[in-house]
N, C-alpha and C positions, 0 to 999 in steps of 0.2 A: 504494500500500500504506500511505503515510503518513497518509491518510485516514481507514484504518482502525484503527490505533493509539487502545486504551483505549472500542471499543467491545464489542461480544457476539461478533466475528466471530471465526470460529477461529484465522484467525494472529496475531490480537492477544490474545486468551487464550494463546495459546504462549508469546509474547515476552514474557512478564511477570518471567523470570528472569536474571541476568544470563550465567547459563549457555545459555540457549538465544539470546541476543543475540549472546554471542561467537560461538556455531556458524553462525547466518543470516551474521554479518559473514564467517566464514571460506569459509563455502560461495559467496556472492555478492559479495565484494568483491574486486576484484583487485589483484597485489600491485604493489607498482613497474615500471614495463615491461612490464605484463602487458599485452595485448588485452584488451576485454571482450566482443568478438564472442564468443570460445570458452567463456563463463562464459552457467548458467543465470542467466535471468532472475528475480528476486524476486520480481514480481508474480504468478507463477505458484501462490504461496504462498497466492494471494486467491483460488484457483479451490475452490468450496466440492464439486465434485464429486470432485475429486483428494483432498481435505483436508476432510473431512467436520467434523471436529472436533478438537481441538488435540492430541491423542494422535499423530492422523495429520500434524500437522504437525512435532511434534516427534520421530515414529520417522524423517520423511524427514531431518530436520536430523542427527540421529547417525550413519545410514546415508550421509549423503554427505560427512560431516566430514573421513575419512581419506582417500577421495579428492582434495578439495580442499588439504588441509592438503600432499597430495603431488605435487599434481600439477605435470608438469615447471613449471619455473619457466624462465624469457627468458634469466637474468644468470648464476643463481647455481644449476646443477645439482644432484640429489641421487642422492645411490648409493641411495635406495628408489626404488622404482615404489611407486604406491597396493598393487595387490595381493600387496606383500613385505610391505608395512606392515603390512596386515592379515590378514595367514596370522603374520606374527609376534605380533600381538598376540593375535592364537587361543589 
């Protein structure tokens, strides 16, 4: 994917904000003691049939934010599940 950084491709049109950086970093990076078998893969970001154009890349990165931002953590549990999170934010 780093490859494509700063050409015409559409995950690199998306990434150009620091706010959609912070979202890929939250969706795809994992946190201290975390697996990364359980976490989607990034490159998937480069599939121009999924993500046609950077609109599409960037509704998947919001849509998957509050999942990731909740999902159970190894260490340090949370009294939310993803989807408390986001019926409260509703």
């Amino acid at each position: 994917m780093i490859r494509l950084l700063g050409t015409a491709a559409p995950v690199a049109r998306a990434l150009t904000t620091p706010l959609m950086l912070f979202l890929a970093r939250t969706v795809y990076n994992p946190r201290p003691g975390e697996q990364t078998a359980a976490l989607p893969a990034p490159a998937d970001l480069c599939d121009p049939v999924r993500f046609p154009d950077p609109a599409a890349v960037r509704t998947h990165l919001f849509d998957a934010f509050v999942p990731a931002a909740y999902r159970p953590h190894p260490r340090y549990p949370c009294r939310w599940s993803p989807r408390r999170a986001e019926d409260a934010l509703r």
